[in-house]
C-alpha positions in Angstrom: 176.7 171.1 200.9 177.1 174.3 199.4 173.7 175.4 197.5 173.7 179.0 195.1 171.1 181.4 194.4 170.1 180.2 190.8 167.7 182.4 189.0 164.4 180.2 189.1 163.2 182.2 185.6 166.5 181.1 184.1 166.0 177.6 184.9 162.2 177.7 183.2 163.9 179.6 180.0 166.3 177.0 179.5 164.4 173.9 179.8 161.7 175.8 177.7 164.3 177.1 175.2 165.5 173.4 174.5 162.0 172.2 174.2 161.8 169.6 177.0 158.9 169.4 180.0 159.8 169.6 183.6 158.8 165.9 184.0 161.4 165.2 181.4 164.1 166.3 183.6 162.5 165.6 186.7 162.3 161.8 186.2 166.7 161.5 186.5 168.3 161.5 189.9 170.1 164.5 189.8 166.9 166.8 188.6 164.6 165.3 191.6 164.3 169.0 192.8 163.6 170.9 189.7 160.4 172.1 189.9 161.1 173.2 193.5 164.1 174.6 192.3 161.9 176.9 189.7 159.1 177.8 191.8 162.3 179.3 194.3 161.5 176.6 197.1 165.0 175.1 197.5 168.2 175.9 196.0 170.5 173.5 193.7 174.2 172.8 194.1 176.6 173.9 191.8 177.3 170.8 190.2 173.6 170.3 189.7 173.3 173.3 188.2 176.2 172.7 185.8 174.7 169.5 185.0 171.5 170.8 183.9 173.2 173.6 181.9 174.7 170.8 180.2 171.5 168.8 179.7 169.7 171.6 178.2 173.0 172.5 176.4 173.4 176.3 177.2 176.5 177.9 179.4 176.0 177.8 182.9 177.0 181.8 183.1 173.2 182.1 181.1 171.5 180.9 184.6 172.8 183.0 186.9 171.5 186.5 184.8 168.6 188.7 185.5 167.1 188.2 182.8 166.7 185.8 179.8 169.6 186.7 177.1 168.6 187.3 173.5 170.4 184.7 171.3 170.5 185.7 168.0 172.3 184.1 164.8 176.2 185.2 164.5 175.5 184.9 160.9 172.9 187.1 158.9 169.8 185.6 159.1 167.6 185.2 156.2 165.1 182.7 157.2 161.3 183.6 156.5 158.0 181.8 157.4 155.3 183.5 155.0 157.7 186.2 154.0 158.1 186.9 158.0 161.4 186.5 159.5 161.5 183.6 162.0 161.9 183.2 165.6 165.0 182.8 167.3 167.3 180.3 166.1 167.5 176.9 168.6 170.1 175.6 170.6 170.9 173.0 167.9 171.1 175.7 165.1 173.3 177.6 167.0 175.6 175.0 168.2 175.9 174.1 164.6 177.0 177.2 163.3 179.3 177.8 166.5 180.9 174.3 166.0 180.9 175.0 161.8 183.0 178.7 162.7 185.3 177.0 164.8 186.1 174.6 162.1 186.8 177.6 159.3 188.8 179.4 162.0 191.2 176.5 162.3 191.2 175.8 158.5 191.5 179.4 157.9 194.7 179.3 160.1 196.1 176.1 158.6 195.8 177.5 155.1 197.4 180.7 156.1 200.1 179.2 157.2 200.6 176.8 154.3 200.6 179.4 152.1 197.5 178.4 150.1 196.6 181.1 148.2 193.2 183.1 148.3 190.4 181.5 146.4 189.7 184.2 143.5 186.0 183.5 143.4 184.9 184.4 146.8 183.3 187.7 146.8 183.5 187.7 142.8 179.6 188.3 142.0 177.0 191.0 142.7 173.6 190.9 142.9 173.5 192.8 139.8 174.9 190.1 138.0 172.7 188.0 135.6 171.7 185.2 137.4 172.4 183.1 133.9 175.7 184.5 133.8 177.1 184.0 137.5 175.6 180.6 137.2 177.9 179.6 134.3 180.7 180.8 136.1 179.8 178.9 138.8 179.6 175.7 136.7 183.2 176.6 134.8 184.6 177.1 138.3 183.6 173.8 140.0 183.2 171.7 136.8 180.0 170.3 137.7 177.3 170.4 134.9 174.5 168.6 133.7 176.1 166.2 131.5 178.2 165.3 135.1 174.6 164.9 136.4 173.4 162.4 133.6 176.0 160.1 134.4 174.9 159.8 137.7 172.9 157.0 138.6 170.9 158.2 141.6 170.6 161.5 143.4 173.1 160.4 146.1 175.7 159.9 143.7 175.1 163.0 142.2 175.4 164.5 145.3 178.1 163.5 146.7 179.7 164.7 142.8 178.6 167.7 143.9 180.5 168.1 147.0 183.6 166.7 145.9 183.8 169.1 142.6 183.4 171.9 145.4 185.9 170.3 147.8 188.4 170.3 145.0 187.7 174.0 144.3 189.0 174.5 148.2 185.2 174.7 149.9 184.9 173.1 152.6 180.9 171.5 152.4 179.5 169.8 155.2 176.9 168.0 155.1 175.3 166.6 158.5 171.7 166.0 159.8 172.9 166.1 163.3 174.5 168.4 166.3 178.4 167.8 165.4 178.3 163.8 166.2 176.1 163.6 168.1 173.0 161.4 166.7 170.5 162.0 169.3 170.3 165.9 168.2 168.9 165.7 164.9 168.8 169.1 162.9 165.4 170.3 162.0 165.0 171.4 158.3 162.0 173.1 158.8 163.8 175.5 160.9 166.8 175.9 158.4 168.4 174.4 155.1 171.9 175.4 154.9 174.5 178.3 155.9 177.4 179.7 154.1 180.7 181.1 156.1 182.5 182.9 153.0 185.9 183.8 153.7 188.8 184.3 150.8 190.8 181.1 152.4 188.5 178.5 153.9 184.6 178.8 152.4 182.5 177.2 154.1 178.9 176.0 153.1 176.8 173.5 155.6 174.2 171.3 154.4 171.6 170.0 156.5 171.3 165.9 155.9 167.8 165.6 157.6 166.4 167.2 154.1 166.3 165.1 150.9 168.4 164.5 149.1 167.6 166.3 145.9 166.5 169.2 148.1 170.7 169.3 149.5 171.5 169.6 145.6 169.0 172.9 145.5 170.1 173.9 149.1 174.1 173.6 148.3 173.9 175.5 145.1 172.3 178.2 146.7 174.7 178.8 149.7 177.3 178.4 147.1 176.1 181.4 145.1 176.4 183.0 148.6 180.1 182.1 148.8 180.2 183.9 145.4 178.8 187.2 146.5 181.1 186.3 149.5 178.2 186.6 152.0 177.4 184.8 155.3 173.8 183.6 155.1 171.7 181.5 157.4 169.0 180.2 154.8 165.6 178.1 155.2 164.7 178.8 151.3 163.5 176.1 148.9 163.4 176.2 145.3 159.9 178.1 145.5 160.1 181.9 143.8 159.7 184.1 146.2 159.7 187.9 144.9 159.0 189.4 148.6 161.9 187.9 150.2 165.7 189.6 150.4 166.9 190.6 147.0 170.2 188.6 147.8 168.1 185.6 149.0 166.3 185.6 145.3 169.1 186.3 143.7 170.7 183.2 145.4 167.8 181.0 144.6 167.9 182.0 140.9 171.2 181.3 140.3 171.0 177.8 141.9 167.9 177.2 139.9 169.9 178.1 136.9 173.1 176.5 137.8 171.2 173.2 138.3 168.9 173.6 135.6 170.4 176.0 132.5 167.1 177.8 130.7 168.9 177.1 127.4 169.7 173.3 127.5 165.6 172.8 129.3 163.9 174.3 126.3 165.9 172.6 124.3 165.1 169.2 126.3 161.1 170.3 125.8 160.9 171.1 122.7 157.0 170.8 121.6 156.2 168.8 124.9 153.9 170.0 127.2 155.2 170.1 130.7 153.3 167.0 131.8 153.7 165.6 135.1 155.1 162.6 133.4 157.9 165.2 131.8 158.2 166.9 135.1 159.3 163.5 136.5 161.4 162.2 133.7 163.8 165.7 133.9 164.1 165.6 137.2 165.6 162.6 137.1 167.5 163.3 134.3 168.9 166.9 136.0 169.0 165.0 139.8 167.4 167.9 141.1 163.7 167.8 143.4 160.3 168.3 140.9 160.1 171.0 142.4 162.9 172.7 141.2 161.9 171.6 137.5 158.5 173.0 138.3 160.0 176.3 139.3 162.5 176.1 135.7 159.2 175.8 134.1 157.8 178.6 135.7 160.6 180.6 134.9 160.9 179.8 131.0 157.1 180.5 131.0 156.6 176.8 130.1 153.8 176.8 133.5 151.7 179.4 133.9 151.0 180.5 137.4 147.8 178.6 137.8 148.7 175.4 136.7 152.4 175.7 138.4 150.8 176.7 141.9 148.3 173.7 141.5 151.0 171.6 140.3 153.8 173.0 143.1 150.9 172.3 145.8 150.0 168.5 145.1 154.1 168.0 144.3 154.7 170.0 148.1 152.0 167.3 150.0 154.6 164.4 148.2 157.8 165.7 148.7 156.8 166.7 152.6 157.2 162.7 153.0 160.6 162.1 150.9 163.3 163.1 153.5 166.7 160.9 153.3 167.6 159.1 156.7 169.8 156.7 155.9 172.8 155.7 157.7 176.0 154.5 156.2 179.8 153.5 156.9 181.0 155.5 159.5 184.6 157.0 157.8 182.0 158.3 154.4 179.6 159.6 157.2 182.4 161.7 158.7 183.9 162.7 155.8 180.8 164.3 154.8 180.0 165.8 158.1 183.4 167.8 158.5 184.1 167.5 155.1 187.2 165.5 153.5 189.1 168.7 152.6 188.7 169.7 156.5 189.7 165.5 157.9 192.8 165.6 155.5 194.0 169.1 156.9 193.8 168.5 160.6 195.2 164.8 160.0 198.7 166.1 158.5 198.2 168.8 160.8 198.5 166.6 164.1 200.6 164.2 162.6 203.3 166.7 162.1 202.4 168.0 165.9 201.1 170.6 165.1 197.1 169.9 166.9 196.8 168.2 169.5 195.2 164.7 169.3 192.6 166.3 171.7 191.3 169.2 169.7 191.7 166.6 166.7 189.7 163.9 168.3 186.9 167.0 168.8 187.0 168.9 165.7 186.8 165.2 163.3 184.2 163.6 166.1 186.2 160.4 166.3 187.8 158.6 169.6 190.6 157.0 170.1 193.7 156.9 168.2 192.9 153.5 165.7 190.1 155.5 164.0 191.6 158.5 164.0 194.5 156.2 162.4 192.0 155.0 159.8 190.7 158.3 158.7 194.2 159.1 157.8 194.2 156.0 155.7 191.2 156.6 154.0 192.4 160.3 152.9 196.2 159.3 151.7 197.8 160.5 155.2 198.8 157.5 156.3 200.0 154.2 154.5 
C-alpha cells in the first residue's frame, strides 16, 4: 500500500484551521492513525489523505507545502472587532464567497450573451455623496420605501419585499445561513454579516440567514450601498456608528440607516414625543428595521443624546444578542433565496435550451435529481 510523505504541521493547521479536535477525527475508521500521522510516526495513504482534505474542507495540494498558506479574503475585507481588523477569514467564509463568485461568473456570462444591458447604477455613487441623497436614489431605483414597509405585516415579509424589489432591479441577493446546501455548515454571523460582488452585469449582494431578521434588512441595505459605489466589500458592520472605522464602511452604514429610516419622514413620525423605549419599539415595527437601527436614527437626528443612546444601545444589545431567526421552510422558497430567483430562473432556461449541463446545474442551484430540478422550473415560469 503506497503511503506519501504528508507534512505532519499541515495536517495539525488544517484540523486546527476548521476548528475540530484530533479525537474528533480520530474516532472514524479511516482517521485511526491521525495523531500518529501528526507527530510523524507513520505515514497516511493517498486516499486517506484526500479524505481528510475533504473532511476539513481545504485542497489536498495545501498539505503537502512547507509551510502553512496565508488565506486571505479575495474580496476587500472590512471586518473590525473593536475598530481592529479581524483574523483570517474561516473555511466556511471562504467557501461562501468562492461558491457566491462562481455564481456571478456564470450569470455574468449568461447576461452577456443575452444581451442584457449594463445596470446604470453600479458604480453611480461616491463617498462624497450625501448619504440622504444616494439613499433616495437608492429607494427611486428599487422602489422600496417605507410606505412598502408599512404594509408589511412582519419583518419576514418585509424582507423578502426587499429582495424581490432588488431582484427585479437585476441584483442577484442571496440570502443563506449555511455553506451552499449544505445544513450542517452553518455561517457564523459574528464573524461576518454580508458581502457585495459589484459588477456592471450581474451584482451580487449575500446575506447571511443565521442573523435576524431585521438585522438582514440593515445588513442588505448596506451591501447595497456597496453595489452603488460599485465596490466589493466583505462586511461584519451592524447599525452601530462607528466614526473610527473605513470611511466607505461609514458611509455605507449611513446610507442604509437612511435608506431604511429617512431623517425627514422620522421627525415627522416624533413630533413632541420623547424617544421612549415604548416609541423606540412601536417605529421599529412600523419601519421593520432592528431597535437598534431606530436607536441609531435617533442618535443621528439628535433626538438621543450620547448618554442615554449608549445606555439605551447596551440594554437593547444584551436583547437582540438572543433574537436570531432559525427557521426552516419549504424547500423551493428556501432555495430561491439561497441562490436567488433571478440566478434559478437563468440557469433553468439556460440548461433547458442546452446550454449547462444538468451537472453544473444540479451544483450551482444545490438540487438533485432531475424532478426537482423540474419543479424549480415550475415554480419560476420555465416550465408548464
Amino acid at each position: 500500500m503506497l503511503r506519501v510523505a504528508v507534512n505532519p504541521e499541515l495536517l495539525r493547521w488544517a484540523r486546527e484551521r476548521y476548528g475540530l479536535a484530533q479525537e474528533d477525527l480520530a474516532g472514524r475508521s479511516r482517521f485511526g492513525k491521525l495523531p500518529e500521522w501528526e507527530s510523524g510516526r507513520t505515514k497516511p495513504t493517498l486516499g486517506q489523505v484526500e479524505a481528510f482534505a475533504d473532511a476539513v474542507r481545504v485542497p489536498v495540494g495545501y498539505l503537502f507545502l512547507e509551510t502553512p498558506p496565508k488565506e486571505e479574503s479575495p474580496i476587500p475585507d472590512f471586518r473590525t472587532v473593536g475598530g481592529q481588523p479581524m483574523a483570517q477569514p474561516g473555511p466556511d467564509l471562504l467557501e461562501t464567497i468562492r461558491i457566491c463568485q462562481e455564481r456571478q461568473n456564470w450569470y455574468r456570462e449568461f447576461a452577456s450573451a443575452a444581451g442584457q444591458p449594463e445596470l446604470a447604477f453600479v458604480g453611480s455613487e461616491t463617498v462624497d455623496a450625501p448619504p440622504e441623497s444616494a439613499a433616495a436614489r437608492m429607494r427611486k431605483a428599487l422602489d422600496f420605501d417605507s410606505r412598502s414597509r408599512r404594509a408589511c405585516s412582519t419583518w419576514t415579509e418585509a424582507l423578502r419585499l426587499f429582495v424581490r424589489r432588488a431582484d427585479d432591479a437585476g441584483i442577484l441577493v442571496m440570502v443563506s445561513g449555511v455553506v451552499g446546501s449544505n445544513n450542517n455548515r452553518r455561517l457564523d454571523p459574528a464573524e461576518f454579516r454580508g458581502f457585495a460582488l459589484a459588477d456592471p452585469l450581474a451584482p451580487l449582494v449575500f446575506v447571511n440567514g443565521c442573523d435576524a431578521k431585521a438585522a438582514q434588512m440593515f445588513t442588505l441595505a448596506h451591501e447595497l450601498a456597496h453595489v452603488w459605489l460599485g465596490t466589493d466589500a466583505l462586511s461584519n458592520m451592524g447599525a452601530a456608528p462607528a466614526a473610527a472605522s473605513r470611511r466607505e464602511e461609514v458611509w455605507c452604514n449611513a446610507v442604509a440607516a437612511e435608506f431604511l429610516v429617512p431623517g425627514d419622514e422620522l421627525r415627522a413620525e416624533l413630533g413632541g414625543d420623547e424617544a421612549s423605549p415604548e416609541t423606540v419599539r412601536r417605529l421599529a415595527r412600523v419601519y421593520k428595521v432592528s431597535r437598534l437601527v431606530l436607536l441609531r436614527r435617533l442618535l443621528d437626528i439628535g433626538r438621543l443624546d450620547r448618554a442615554v443612546f449608549d445606555t439605551m444601545w447596551g440594554d437593547e444589545i444584551q436583547r437582540f444578542g438572543a433574537s436570531a431567526d432559525s427557521s426552516g421552510g419549504n424547500f423551493y422558497n428556501t432555495t430561491f433565496a439561497r441562490v436567488s430567483r433571478r440566478f434559478a430562473r437563468a440557469v433553468v432556461a439556460s440548461t433547458l435550451e442546452g446550454e449547462t449541463l444538468y451537472r453544473d446545474a444540479f451544483r450551482m442551484l444545490g438540487v438533485s435529481g432531475t424532478e426537482t430540478f423540474n419543479n424549480l422550473g415550475r415554480k419560476v415560469g420555465i416550465l408548464e
